[in-house]
N, C-alpha and C positions, 0 to 999 in steps of 0.2 A: 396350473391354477393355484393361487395364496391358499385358497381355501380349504384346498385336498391339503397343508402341509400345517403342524401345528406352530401356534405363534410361539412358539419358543424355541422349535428348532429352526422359524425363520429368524429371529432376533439372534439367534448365535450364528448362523451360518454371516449375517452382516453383520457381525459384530468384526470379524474379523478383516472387515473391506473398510478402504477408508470412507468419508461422507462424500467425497465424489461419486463413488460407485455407488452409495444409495441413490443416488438419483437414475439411474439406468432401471433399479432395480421398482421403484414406485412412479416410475412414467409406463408402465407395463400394463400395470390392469387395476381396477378397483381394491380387488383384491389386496395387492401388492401395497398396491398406495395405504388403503386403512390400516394392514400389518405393521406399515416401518413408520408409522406415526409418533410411538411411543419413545421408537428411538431417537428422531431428530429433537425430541423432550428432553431425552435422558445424557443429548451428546452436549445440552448447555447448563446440563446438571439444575433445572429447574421444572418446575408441576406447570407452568404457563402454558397451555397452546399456543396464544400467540406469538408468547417470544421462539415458540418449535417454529413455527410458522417464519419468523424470521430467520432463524437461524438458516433453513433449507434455503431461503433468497439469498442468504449469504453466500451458501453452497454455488447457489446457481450463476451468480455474478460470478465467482472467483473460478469456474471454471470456462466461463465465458469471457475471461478476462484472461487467462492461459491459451484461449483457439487465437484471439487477437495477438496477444504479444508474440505467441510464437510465426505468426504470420507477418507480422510487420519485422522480427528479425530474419526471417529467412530471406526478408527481399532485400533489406539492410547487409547484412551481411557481404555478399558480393561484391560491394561498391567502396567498402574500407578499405582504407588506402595500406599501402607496406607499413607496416611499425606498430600498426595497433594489435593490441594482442589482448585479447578481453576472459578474465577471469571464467575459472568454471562455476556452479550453480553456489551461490549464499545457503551455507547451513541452518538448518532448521532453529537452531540455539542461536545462530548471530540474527535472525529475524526475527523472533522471539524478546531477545535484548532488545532491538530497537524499536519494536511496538510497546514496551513496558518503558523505556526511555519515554514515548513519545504519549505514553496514557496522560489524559485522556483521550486524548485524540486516535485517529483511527486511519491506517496508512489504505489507500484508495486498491482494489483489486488488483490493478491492471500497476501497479509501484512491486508487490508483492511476487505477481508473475513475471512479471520481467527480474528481479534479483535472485528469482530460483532459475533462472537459466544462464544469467551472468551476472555474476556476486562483481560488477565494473571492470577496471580496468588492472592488469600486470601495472604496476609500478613503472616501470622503466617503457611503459607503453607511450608511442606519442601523442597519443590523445587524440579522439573521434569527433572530439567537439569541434571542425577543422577550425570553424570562424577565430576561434582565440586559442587551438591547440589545448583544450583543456581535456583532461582526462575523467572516465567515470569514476565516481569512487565507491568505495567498497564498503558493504554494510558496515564493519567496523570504521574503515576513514568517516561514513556519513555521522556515526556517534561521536568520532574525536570531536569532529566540527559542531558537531551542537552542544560540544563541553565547552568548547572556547569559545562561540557566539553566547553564551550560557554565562560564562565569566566575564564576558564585556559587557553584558549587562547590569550583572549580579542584581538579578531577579528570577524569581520560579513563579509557577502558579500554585494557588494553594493546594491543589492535589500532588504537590512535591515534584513533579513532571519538568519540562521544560519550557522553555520561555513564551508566553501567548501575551500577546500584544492585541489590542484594540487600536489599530493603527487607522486605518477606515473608520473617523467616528461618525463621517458625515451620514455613512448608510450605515449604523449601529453592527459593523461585521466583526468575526472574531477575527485574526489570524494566526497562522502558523506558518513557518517558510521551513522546509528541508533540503539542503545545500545536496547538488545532484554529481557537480565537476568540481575538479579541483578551481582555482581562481585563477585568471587572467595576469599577465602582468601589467593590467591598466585595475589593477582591486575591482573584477566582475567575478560572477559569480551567478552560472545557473541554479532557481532554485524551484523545489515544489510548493505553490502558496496553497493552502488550504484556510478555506471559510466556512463560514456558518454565520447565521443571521445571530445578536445575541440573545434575540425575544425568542429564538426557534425552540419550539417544544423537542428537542431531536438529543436532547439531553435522556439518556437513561441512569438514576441515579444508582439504580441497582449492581447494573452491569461496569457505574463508572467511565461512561463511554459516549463522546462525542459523536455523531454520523458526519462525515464530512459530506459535503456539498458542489464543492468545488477543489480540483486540484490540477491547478494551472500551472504550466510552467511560465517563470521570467525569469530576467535577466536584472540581479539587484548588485548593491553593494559588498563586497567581502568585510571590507571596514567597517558601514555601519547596516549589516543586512535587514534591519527593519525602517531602514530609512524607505520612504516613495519610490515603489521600483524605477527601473531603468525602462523597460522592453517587457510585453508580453511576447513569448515565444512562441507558445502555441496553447490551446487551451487543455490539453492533457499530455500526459506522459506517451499515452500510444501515438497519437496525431504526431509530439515533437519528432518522436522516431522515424515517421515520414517524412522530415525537413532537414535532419542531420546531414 
């Protein structure tokens, strides 16, 4: 029981777990739960409850976004043809880089767990995308490409980030597109669209941070990747990996 143990040597005993394993630790007992409260406060370095409150659905999503993905690749897997050969897990520092690339906006759980299990594809891979042989690419290839989608535009947003288009104005949506495979040789281009409504209150200006809404994959342009997509592919990252 929490209770029998004092709150400081439960706070240092988790301190040393990461915020996955808090959550084992406060689905436990009342106890447990009012104990590790302080720290889900203290792991987003702010006095808010509610933002602690959030922060633990974050926790909660992103490991529940790690049971899926690793479930949709283990069925995946087997059915790769000869030639594909798919990178080991994306380091902590090249996901880190392309969330800071990509501020404000905010990469969907289930984009995150899938690149800590395969950082895309070996180079010389033939490519899993079979329909146009396109290959996955790799947290750093996915940043090359939003440097040069980024100079074909040459425009930023004003929090200095990457390119956000209001291309949707008829439904006032934001967008953001993240190029997923290399390109076709007809100029396609899978990619991940993320929205948000631009009245949505989903802005936090504190944190800096867009909540995405949606993050569907299509099939757009390589040339002009904010032109009117091609193809919806499927409507998330997990589901496409069922279709591959």
């Amino acid at each position: 029981d929490a209770a029998a143990i004092p709150a400081d040597t439960i706070h240092l005993i988790l301190s040393f777990l990461p915020e996955e394993d808090w959550l084992n630790a406060d689905s436990c007992c009342r106890g447990w739960r009012e104990s590790i409260k302080p720290l889900w406060t203290k792991s987003i370095t702010t006095n808010s409850s509610s933002l602690s409150l959030s922060r633990r659905k974050q926790v909660v999503a992103s490991v529940a976004a790690q049971k899926c993905i690793k479930k949709r690749w283990s069925k995946l897997l087997p059915f790769l043809e000869r030639g594909i050969t798919l990178n080991g897990p994306a380091t902590q520092e090249d996901i880190v880089q392309l969330q800071r690339v990509l501020q404000p906006w905010v990469l969907p759980p289930v984009f995150i767990a899938s690149w800590k299990l395969y950082d895309g594809e070996w180079t010389k891979s033939r490519g899993m995308y079979n329909l146009a042989s396109s290959r996955l690419l790799s947290v750093q290839e996915i940043i090359h490409t939003l440097k040069e989608w980024n100079e074909f535009y040459q425009q930023q947003s004003h929090h200095g980030g990457i390119v956000v288009t209001t291309a949707d104005n008829r439904n006032g949506k934001e967008v953001l597109r993240i190029p997923l495979f290399t390109e076709t040789v007809n100029h396609h281009q899978v990619a991940m669209e993320l929205q948000r409504q631009i009245d949505d209150d989903d802005y936090n200006e504190k944190d800096n941070q867009k909540i995405v809404i949606h993050g569907r994959i299509i099939l757009t342009s390589s040339i002009v990747p904010y032109a009117p997509h091609l193809k919806v592919l499927a409507s998330s990252w997990d589901t496409f990996l069922t279709l591959v």
